[in-house]
Backbone bond lengths (Angstrom), bond angles and torsions (degrees), N, CA, C in turn:
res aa  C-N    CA-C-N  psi(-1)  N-CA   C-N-CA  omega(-1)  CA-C   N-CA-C  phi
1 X - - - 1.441 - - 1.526 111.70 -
2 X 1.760 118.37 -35.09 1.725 97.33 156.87 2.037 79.04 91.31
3 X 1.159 92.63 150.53 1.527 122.69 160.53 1.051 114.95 -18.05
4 X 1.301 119.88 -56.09 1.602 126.90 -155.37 2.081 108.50 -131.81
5 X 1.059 98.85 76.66 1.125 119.52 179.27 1.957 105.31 -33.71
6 X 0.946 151.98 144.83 1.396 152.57 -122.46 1.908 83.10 -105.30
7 X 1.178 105.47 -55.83 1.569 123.58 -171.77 1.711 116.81 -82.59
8 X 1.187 120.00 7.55 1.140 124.84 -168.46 1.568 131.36 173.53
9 X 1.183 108.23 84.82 1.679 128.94 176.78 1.157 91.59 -57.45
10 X 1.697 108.87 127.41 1.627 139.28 123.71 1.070 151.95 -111.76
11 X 1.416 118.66 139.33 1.948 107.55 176.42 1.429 78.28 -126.02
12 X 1.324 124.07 96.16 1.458 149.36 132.21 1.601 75.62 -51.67
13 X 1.595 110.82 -109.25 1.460 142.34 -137.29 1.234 95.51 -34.37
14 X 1.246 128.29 -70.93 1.437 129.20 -176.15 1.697 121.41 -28.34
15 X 1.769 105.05 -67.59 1.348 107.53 -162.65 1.886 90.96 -78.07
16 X 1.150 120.81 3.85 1.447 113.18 174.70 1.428 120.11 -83.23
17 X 1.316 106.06 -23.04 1.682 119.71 -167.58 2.022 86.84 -113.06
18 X 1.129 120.53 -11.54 1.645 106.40 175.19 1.830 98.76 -85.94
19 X 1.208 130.88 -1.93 1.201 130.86 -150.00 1.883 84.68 -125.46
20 X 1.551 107.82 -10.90 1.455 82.59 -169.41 1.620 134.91 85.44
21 X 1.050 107.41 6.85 1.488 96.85 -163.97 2.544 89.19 -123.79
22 X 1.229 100.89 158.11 1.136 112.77 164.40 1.636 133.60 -74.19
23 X 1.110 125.03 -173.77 1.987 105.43 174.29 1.596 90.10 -84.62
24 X 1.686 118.84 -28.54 1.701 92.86 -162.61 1.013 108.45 -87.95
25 X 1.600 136.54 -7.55 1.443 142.34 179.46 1.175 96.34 -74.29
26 X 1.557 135.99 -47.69 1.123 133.98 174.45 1.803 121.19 -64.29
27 X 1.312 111.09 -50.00 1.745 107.23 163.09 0.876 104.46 -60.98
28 X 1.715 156.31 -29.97 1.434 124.93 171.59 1.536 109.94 -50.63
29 X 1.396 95.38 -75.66 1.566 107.95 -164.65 1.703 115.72 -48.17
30 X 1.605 118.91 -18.81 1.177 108.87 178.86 1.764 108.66 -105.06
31 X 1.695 110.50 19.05 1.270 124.30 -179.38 1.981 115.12 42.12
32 X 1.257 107.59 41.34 1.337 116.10 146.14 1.783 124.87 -136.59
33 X 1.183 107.20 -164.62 1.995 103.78 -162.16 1.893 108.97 -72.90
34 X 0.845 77.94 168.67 1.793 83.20 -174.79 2.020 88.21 -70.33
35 X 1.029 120.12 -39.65 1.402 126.99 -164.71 1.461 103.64 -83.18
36 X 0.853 146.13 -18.13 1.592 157.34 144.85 1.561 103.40 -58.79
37 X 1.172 142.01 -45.10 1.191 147.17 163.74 1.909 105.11 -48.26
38 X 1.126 100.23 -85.56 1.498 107.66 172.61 1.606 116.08 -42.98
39 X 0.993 111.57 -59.64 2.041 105.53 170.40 1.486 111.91 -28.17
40 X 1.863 106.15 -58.65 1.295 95.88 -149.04 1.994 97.64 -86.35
41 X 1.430 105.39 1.97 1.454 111.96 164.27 1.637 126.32 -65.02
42 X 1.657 92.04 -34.93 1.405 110.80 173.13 1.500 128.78 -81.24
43 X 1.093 96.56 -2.34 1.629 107.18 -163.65 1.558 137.59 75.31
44 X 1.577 94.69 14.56 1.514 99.32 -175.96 1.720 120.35 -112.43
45 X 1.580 92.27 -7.48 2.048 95.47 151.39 1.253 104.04 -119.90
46 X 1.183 117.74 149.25 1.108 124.39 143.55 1.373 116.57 -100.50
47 X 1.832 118.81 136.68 1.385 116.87 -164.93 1.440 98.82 -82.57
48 X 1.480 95.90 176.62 1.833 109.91 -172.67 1.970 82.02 -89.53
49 X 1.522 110.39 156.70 1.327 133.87 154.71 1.716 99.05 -28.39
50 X 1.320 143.81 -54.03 0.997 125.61 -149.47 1.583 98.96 -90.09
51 X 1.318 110.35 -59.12 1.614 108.50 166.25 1.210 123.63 -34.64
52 X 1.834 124.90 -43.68 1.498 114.11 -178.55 1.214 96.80 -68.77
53 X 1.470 129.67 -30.55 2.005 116.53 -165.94 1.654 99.81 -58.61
54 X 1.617 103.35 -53.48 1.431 101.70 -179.65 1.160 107.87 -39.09
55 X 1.065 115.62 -89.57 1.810 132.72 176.05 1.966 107.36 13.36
56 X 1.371 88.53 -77.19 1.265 107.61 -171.60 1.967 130.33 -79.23
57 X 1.458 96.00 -20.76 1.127 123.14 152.50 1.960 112.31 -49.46
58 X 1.118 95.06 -61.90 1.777 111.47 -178.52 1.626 108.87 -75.27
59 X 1.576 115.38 -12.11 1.287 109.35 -176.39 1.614 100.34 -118.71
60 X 1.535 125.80 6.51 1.382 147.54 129.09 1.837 71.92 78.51
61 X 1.195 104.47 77.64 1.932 126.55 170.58 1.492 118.79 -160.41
62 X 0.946 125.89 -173.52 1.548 141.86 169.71 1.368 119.49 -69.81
63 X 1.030 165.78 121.53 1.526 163.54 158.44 1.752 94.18 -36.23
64 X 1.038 130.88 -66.26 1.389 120.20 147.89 1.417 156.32 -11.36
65 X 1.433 108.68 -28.15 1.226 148.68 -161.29 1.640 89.00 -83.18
66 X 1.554 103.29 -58.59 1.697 133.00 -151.66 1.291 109.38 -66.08
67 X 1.883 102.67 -62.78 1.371 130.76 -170.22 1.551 91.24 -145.91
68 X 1.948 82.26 148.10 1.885 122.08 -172.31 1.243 102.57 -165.56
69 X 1.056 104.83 138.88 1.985 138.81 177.04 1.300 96.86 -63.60
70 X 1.217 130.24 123.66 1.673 126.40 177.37 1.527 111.28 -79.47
């Protein structure tokens, strides 16, 4: 699926590395795997509503910001 999943644009990776932080600094704080981090970077999860709040909560942005409907 590549970066950009057909159904759903993200810059996880981007605003994650503008914030400084790693995937496992980030799977701690959003209490899932460092590899769950990276998937949904890759485009091959998409997180549940509660995980992206985390997500973006910890990357102190919009859930929006992250992921958008092309």
């Amino acid at each position: 699926m590549g970066k950009h999943h057909k159904k759903l644009l993200n810059s996880l990776e981007e605003n994650r590395k503008s914030v400084g932080l790693t995937q496992q600094e980030l799977s701690v704080a959003a209490e899932v795997s460092r590899k769950s981090i990276n998937a949904i970077e890759n485009g091959i999860y998409i997180p549940s509503t509660v995980l992206a709040l985390k997500i973006a909560t910890t990357l102190n942005c919009k859930v929006e910001d992250l992921f958008k409907l092309p």
